[in-house]
C-alpha positions, 0 to 999 in steps of 0.5 A, spaced: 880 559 449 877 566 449 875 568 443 878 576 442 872 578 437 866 577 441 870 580 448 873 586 445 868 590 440 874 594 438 879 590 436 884 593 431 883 590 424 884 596 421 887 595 414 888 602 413 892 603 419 897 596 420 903 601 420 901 604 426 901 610 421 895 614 421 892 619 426 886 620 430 883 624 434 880 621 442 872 621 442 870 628 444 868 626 451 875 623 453 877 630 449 873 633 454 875 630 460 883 631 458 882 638 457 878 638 465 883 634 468 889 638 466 885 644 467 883 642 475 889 639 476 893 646 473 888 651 477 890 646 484 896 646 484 897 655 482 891 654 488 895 651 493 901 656 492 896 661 492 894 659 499 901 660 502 903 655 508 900 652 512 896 656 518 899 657 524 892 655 528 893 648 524 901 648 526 900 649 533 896 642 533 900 639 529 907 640 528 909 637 522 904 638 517 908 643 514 911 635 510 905 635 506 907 641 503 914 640 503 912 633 499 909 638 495 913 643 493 919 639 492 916 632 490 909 634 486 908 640 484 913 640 477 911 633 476 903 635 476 904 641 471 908 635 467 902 631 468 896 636 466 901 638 459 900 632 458 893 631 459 892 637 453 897 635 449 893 629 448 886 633 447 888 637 442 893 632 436 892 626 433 895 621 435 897 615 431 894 608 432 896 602 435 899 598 430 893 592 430 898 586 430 901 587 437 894 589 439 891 582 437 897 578 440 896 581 448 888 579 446 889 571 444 894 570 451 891 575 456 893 571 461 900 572 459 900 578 459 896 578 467 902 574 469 908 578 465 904 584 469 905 582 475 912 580 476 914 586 473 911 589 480 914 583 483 921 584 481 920 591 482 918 591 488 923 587 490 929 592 487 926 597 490 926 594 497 933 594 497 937 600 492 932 604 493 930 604 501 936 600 503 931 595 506 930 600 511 925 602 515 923 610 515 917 612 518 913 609 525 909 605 521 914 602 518 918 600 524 913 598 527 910 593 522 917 589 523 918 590 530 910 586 531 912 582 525 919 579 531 914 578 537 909 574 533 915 570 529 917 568 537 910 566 538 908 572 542 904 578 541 908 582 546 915 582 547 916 582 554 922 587 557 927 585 562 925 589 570 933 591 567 931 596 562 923 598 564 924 605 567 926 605 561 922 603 556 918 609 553 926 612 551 926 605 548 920 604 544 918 608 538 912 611 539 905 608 539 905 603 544 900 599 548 900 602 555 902 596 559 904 598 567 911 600 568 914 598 561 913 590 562 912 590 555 913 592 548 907 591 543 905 597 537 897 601 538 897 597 530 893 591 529 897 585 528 895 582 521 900 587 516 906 584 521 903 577 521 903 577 513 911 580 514 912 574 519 910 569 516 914 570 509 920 572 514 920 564 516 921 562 509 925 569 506 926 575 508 920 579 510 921 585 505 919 580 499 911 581 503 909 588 500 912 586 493 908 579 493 902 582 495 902 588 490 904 582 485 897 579 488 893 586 487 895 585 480 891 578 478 886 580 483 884 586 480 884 581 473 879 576 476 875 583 479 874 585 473 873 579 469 867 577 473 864 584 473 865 584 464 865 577 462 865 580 455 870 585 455 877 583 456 879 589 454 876 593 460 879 588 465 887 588 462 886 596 462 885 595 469 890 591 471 894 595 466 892 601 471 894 598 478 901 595 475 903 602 472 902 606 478 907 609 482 905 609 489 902 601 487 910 600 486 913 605 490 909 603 497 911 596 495 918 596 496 916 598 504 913 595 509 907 600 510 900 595 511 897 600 505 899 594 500 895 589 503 889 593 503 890 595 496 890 587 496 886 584 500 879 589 498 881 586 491 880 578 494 874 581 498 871 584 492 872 578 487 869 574 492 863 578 493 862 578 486 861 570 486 854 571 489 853 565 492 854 562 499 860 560 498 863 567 496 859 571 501 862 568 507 869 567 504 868 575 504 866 576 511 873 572 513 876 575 508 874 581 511 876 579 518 884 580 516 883 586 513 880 590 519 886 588 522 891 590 517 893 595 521 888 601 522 880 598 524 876 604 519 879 603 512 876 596 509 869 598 512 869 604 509 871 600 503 865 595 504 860 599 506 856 601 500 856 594 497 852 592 503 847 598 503 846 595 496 844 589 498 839 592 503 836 596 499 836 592 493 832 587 498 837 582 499 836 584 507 837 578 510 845 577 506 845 585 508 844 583 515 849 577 516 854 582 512 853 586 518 852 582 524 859 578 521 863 586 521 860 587 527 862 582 530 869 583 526 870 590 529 868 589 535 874 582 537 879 588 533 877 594 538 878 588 543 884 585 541 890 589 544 886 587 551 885 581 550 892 579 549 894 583 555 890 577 560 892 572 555 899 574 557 899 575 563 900 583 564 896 586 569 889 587 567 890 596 569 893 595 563 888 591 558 883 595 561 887 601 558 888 598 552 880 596 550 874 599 547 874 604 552 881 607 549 878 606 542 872 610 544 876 616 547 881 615 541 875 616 536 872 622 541 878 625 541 880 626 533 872 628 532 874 633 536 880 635 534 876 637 527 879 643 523 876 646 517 883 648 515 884 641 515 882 642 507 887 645 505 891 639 507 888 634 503 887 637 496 895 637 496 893 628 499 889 630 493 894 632 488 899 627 490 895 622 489 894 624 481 901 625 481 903 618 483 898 614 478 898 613 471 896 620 468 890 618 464 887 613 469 883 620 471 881 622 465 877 615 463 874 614 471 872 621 470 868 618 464 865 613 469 860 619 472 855 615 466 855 608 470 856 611 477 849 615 476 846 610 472 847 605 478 851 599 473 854 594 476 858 596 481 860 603 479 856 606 485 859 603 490 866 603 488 865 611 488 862 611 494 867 608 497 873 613 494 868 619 497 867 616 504 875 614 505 875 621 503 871 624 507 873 620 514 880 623 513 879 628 512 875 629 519 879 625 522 887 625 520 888 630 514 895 629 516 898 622 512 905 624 515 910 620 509 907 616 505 909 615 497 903 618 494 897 619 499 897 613 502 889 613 505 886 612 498 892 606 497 886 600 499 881 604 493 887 605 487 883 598 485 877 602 486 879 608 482 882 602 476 876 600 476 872 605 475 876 607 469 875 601 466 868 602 467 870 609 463 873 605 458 867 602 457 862 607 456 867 610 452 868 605 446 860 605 446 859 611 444 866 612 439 868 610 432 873 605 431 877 610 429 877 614 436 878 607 439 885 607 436 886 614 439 884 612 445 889 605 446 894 609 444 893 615 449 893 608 454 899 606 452 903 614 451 900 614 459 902 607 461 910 608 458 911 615 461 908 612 468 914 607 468 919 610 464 919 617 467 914 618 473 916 611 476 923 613 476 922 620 478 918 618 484 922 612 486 929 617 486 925 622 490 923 616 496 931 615 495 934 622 496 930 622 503 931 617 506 939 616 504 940 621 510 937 616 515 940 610 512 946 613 513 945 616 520 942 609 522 948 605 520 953 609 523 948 608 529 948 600 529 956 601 529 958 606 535 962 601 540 959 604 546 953 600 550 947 605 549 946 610 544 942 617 546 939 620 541 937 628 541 932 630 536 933 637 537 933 642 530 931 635 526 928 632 522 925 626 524 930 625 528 926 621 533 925 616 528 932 614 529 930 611 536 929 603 534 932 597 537 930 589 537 923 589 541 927 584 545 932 588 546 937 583 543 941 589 539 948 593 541 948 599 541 941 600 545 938 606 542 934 611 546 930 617 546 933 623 550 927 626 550 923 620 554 929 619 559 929 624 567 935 626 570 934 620 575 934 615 568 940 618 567 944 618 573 943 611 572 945 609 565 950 615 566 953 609 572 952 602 569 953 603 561 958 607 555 954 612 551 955 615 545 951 621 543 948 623 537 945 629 536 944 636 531 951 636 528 951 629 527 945 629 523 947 634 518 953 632 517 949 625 515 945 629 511 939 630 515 935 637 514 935 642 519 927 644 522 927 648 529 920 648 528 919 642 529 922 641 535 923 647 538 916 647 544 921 642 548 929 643 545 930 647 552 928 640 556 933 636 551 938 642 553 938 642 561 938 634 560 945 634 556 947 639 561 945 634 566 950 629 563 955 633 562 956 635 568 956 627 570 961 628 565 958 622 561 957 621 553 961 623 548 959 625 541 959 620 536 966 622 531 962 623 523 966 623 517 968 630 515 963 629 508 957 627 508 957 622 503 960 617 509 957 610 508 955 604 513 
């Protein structure tokens, strides 16, 4: 039994206040920090209106950059300003205190409370899945970590393609493939372990209860996390836990299939295994470090667990710092290899496992160096601004009040902010660009981090507070954690929603044509490309594919052999799908002279939409 008294110096026994009518106000240096984060946030966002678009060097290199800014204007901007009153708002009244009652009830059964948290996300996750995103699969990403998660429940790691349809493969593959000689094979460029996670829980049920399990997970994991690192302070650990739970992009991502979920998890059961200090727990963390580096993308968990490795070196625990290092080396070095080494282990040409190994993640790496641009900053303050906007709102202004900690070197503190700066330091001079994403998607892994470090806030706050300020506090945590749920959650998942339901329908009436192949001609769309998806098996009728990625000679033959159905601008409008000439214009004229060709095979038919766009599949 935990004694609550001893753990939580704070504990509401107020006799003054058992109505919950009196008020306080916060402590000066949460006042403070409210006022400088509403502030910030204000004058960012004015400054991003204020900067314009996207300069037209940066959208030379990248044609889509400009969805950050539409996310921004059209997702975040009102939402931020709302967030910022907020913030003021709770700086300048008094607020009533927490009734003392509820308070000691949530201290006697914290792990009730763990648990109830924790299949709320679950539950949440769950819904969300199918009522707001339809079971559907938006981005590449997304698409990708499903089609691995087929290959590897059939045992293999790369779908092979009958000779039949290899002049063909790239029109049929979404993007990012593994180069493998003449289209013998389907595989993404992402490391598979994401997609194992995926394929494992699609043997017992279906595969879109992975994320919200293991956002479900990241709940308890940041408890244990926090219990070891406060012992004594219950109250800290719940408000982390707290902090997670109530995060929009936690439960919004965790309705997809996106791998940022199981990093946001996986550094959590690194870090609790970290924690232990002791053999057992150190070589746990290095295996447990060995799936996170294959999640999806190598760099992000090194980044995480980089400063916790330079603190074992310089506090001169050299030789546990080294077998840190000679574990992760090892780690990295099997992941840069893995592609290569399932190629041979599959039997496809070695040209091919020579394309993808260390060599093409060298040349892969130079080249996002050397793609580096400073206007590149203006992208990531708006990843910035939208990852506050998808938090709790008060989880900045209580790890702002971490700075005490992390310059004093407590616990982990240090570390934990370090590896926030150096994820944001590598993205932004390597991909400033998240591309989709429900709130910014890089930082998910670190949202524990940042939790944390406002319980590490909350801490240094309460030492220096009056019990009276406390009560303010607690009630500033629960007016944050109730417009998190019950108004940003909603908003932000309606807005996931109204995008992707013109995708849904556009997919659906897709799978339906009746004809053998569908052709699908991107031009003035937004996205379109992302409509090209088929079974890596090539199991599924309609087979989709990319008239951008097919010649004139692919065409004579599919033109001979297959019915096809086309489905191009007209369509996607009439399922709802924005207009973007921008996006595509650099190769509509290829697209042009492609369905020229095909009309003079007199070959293809457009696909009947209905006369309103509200049609469902």
């Amino acid at each position: 039994m935990i004694d609550s008294a001893k753990s939580v110096p704070f504990m509401f026994t107020l006799a003054q206040s058992r109505f919950g009518l009196d008020r306080y106000r916060l402590p000066r240096d949460l006042r403070l920090a409210s006022i400088a984060c509403a502030l910030t946030i204000a004058v960012c966002t004015a400054g991003v209106y204020a900067l314009g678009p996207t300069s037209i060097h940066m959208a030379s290199r990248h044609q889509f950059v400009w969805l950050t800014t539409f996310f921004f204007q059209t997702q975040d901007a009102f939402w931020l300003i709302v967030v910022a009153f907020l913030l003021l708002g709770v700086a300048v009244v008094r607020l009533p205190a927490v009734a003392s009652h509820a308070s000691s009830v949530i201290f006697r059964h914290p792990r009730t409370v763990i648990v109830t948290l924790a299949a709320l996300v679950l539950i949440c996750g769950m819904a969300g899945s199918y009522v707001v995103f339809h079971n559907y699969h938006l981005s590449r990403d997304e698409i990708l970590a499903e089609f691995d998660a087929t290959i590897l429940r059939s045992g293999m790691a790369i779908a092979p393609v009958e000779s039949e349809w290899r002049p063909f493969a790239s029109a049929l593959a979404p993007a990012f493939m593994v180069p493998i000689a003449d289209g013998a094979g389907f595989a993404s460029t992402y490391l598979p372990v994401n997609a194992s996670f995926r394929a494992i829980i699609g043997l017992v049920t279906d595969s879109a209860w992975t994320s919200p399990l293991l956002a479900a997970l990241a709940v308890a994991a940041i408890f244990g996390v926090a219990r070891r690192l406060w012992p004594a302070r219950l109250d800290a650990a719940l408000i982390s836990a707290l902090l997670v739970a109530t995060s929009s992009q936690v439960l919004v991502t965790s309705m997809t299939s996106y791998a940022m979920t199981a990093h946001l998890t996986v550094n959590l059961i690194w870090l609790w295994l970290f924690l232990r200090n002791d053999k057992i727990g150190h070589g746990a963390a290095i295996g447990v470090g060995f799936l996170a580096c294959g999640l999806h993308q190598l760099i992000f968990h090194p980044l995480f667990v980089a400063p916790f490795i330079v603190r074992l070196w310089a506090s001169g625990r050299r030789p546990l710092a080294l077998a840190y290092i000679a574990g992760y080396s090892v780690i990295c070095l099997f992941w840069i290899s893995y592609w290569q080494i399932m190629i041979e282990w599959q039997g496809f040409s070695r040209q091919a496992s020579s394309d993808a190994g260390p060599v093409y993640f060298m040349a892969r790496a130079a080249f996002l160096f050397a793609s580096f641009d400073w206007t590149g900053l203006g992208l990531m303050l708006k990843n910035a601004l939208r990852f506050v906007d998808w938090q709790n709102p008060i989880i900045l202004p209580f790890a702002l009040l971490a700075y005490r900690p992390v310059r004093n070197g407590d616990g982990i503190a240090r570390e934990l902010s370090t590896g926030l700066a150096l994820t944001l330091a590598a993205m932004f001079i390597l991909v400033p660009y998240q591309g989709h994403g429900w709130g910014y998607r890089y930082l998910h892994g670190l949202i524990g981090s940042l939790s944390l470090l406002a319980g590490y806030g909350w801490i240094a706050l309460s030492k220096r507070a009056t019990r009276n300020e406390m009560a303010a506090s607690w009630m500033m945590l629960t007016m944050g954690s109730a417009v998190a749920w019950l108004v940003l959650l909603p908003a932000h998942a309606k807005q996931a929603h109204d995008f992707v339901m013109p995708y849904v329908r556009a997919a659906g009436a897709i799978g339906h044509a009746a004809t053998d192949l569908v052709v699908i001609d991107q031009s003035g769309l937004l996205f379109a490309g992302d409509l090209v998806r088929n079974d890596p098996f090539l199991r599924n009728r309609p087979k989709v594919l990319d008239l951008t990625l097919l010649d004139e000679a692919n065409l004579t033959d599919l033109c001979a052999r297959y019915s096809i159905t086309m489905f191009g601008r007209r369509q996607g409008l009439a399922f709802g799908i924005s207009p973007n000439d921008e996006q595509t214009k650099f190769d509509d004229d290829v697209r042009a002279k492609k369905k020229a060709a095909m009309a003079r095979l007199s070959c293809g038919v457009d696909m009947a939409v209905s006369v309103n766009n509200d049609t469902r599949f």
